[in-house]
Wavefront OBJ file of the C-alpha trace (Angstrom):
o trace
v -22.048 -22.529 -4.580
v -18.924 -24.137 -5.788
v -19.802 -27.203 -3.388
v -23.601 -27.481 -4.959
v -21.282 -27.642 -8.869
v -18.736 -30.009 -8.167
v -16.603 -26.942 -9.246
v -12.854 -26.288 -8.836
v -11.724 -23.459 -6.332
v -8.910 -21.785 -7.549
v -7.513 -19.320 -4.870
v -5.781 -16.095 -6.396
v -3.759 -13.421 -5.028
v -2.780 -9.936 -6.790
v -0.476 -7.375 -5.069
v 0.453 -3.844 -6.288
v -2.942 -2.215 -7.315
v -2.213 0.280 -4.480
v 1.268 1.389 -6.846
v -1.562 3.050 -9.259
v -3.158 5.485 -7.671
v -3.702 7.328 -4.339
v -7.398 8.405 -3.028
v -6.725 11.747 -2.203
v -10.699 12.975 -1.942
v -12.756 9.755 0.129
v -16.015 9.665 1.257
v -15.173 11.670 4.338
v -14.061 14.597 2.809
v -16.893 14.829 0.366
v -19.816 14.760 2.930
v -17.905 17.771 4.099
v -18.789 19.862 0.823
v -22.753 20.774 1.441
v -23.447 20.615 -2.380
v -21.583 17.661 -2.594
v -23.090 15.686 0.083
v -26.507 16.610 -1.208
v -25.873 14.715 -4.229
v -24.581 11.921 -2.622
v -27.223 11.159 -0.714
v -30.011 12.195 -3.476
v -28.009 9.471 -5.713
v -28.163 6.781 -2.972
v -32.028 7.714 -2.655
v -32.458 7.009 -6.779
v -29.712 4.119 -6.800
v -31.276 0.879 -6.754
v -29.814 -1.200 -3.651
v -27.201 -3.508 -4.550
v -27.341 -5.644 -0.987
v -30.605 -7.170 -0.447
v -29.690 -9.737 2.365
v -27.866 -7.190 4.590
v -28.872 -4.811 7.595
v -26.700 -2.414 9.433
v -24.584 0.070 8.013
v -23.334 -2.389 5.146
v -26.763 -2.147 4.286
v -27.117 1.722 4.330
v -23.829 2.813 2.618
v -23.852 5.843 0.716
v -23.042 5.415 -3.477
v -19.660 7.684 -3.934
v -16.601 7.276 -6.169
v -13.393 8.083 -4.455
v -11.139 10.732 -6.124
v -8.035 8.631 -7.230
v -4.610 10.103 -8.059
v -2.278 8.528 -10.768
v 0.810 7.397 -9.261
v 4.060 6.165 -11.250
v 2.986 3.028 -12.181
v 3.989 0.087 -10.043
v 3.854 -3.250 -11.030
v 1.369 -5.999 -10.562
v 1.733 -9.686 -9.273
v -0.504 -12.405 -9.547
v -0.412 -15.550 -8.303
v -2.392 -18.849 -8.783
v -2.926 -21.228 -5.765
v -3.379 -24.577 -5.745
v -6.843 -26.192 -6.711
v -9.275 -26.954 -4.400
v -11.593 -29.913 -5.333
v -15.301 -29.527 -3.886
v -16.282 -32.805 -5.906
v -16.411 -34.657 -2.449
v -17.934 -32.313 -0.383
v -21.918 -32.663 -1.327
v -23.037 -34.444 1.812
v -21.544 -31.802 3.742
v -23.666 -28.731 1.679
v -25.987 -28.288 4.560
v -23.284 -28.710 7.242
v -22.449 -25.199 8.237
v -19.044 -26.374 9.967
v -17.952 -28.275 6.721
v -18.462 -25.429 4.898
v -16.803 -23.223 7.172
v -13.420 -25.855 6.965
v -14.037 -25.290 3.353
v -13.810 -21.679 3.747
v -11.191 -21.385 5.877
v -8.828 -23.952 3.705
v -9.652 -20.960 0.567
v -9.111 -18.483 2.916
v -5.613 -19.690 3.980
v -4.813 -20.375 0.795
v -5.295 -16.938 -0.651
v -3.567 -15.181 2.318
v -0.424 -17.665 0.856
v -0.402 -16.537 -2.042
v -0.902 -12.782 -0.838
v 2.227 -13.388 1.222
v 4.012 -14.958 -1.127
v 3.355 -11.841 -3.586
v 4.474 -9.323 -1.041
v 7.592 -11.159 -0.128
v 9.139 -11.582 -4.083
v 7.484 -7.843 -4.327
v 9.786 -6.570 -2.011
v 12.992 -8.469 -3.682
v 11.963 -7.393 -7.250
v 14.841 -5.412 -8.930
v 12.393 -4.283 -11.567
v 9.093 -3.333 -9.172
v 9.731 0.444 -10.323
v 8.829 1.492 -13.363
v 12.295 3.163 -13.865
v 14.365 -0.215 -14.070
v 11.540 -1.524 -16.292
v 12.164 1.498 -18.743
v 16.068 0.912 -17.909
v 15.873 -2.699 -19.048
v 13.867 -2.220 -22.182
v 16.305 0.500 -23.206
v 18.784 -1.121 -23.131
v 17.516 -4.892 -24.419
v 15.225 -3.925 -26.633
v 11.505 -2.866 -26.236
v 10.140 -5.952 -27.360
v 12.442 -7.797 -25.147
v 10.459 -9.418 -21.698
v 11.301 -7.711 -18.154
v 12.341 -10.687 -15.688
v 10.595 -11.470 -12.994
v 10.613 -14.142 -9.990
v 10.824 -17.721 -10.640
v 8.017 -19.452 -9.288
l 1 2 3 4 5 6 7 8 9 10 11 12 13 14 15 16 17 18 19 20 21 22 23 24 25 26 27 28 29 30 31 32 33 34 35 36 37 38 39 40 41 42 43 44 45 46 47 48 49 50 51 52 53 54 55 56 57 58 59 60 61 62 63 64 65 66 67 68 69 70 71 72 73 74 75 76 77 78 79 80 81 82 83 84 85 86 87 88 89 90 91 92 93 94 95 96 97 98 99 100 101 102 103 104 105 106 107 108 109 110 111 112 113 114 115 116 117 118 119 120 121 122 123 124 125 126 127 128 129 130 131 132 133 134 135 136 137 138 139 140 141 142 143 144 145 146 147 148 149 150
C-alpha cells in the first residue's frame, strides 16, 4: 500500500504496555464456565466477521475480551525509527521478492527500535512509578521526569 502512494514508512516501537495490567481471566478459562462459553460463541455467531481473506483457525476465532488487572502503572517508551522512502519502489509493486526486501527492511527496523526500548527500559532510574512520584515531590509537580537521551 505504502509502495502504490509513494508514502513514507515510519517504523515505531512502544515498550511497557504489559506494566498496566495483567490478564488474569483469558479465553481459556472462560470456555471453562458453561454459561459463559455459551455466550461466547452465540456472540461470535451474531458478530459480523472481521477477516474476510483468511481460513484456518485465524479465520474461526471466537469474539472475547480478556479480564485485565490494573497493575502499578509502569511507564511507556516510544521510539521513532528512521524513514523509509517507498518513492522508488513502483516498478517493483508486483514483484513479490521486492516487496518482501521491503518488508523485511520495516521489519528489522521496528525490532531496533523494540530493542533499543527494552535496553534504556531496563537502565531507567524512574521506570517505577514510585521514583516518578519521588521526583515530582520533591521538584515540583509541574517539573518534567528525565528520561534517556536519545
Amino acid at each position: 500500500m505504502a509502495i502504490r502512494f509513494g508514502a513514507k514508512i515510519v517504523p515505531f516501537g512502544s515498550v511497557g504496555e504489559d506494566d498496566f495490567g495483567e490478564i488474569f481471566f483469558d479465553y481459556n478459562d472462560q470456555m471453562k464456565i458453561p454459561l459463559l462459553r455459551n455466550w461466547i460463541k452465540q456472540l461470535t455467531e451474531d458478530s459480523a466477521k472481521a477477516r474476510f481473506n483468511t481460513t484456518g483457525e485465524v479465520a474461526n476465532q471466537d469474539f472475547h475480551l480478556p479480564w485485565i488487572r490494573p497493575k502499578i502503572p509502569g511507564r511507556l517508551y516510544n521510539c521513532f525509527g528512521k524513514p523509509i522512502e517507498t518513492a522508488g519502489w513502483k516498478q517493483a509493486l508486483n514483484d513479490r521478492e521486492k516487496c518482501h526486501e521491503l518488508y523485511l527492511q520495516v521489519k528489522s527496523e521496528v525490532e531496533s527500535c523494540l530493542a533499543y526500548l527494552k535496553e534504556k527500559r531496563e537502565s531507567d532510574p524512574y521506570r517505577s512509578i514510585f521514583s516518578r512520584l519521588m521526583y515530582q515531590a520533591t521538584h515540583g509537580s509541574a517539573s518534567e521526569i528525565p528520561t534517556f537521551e536519545l
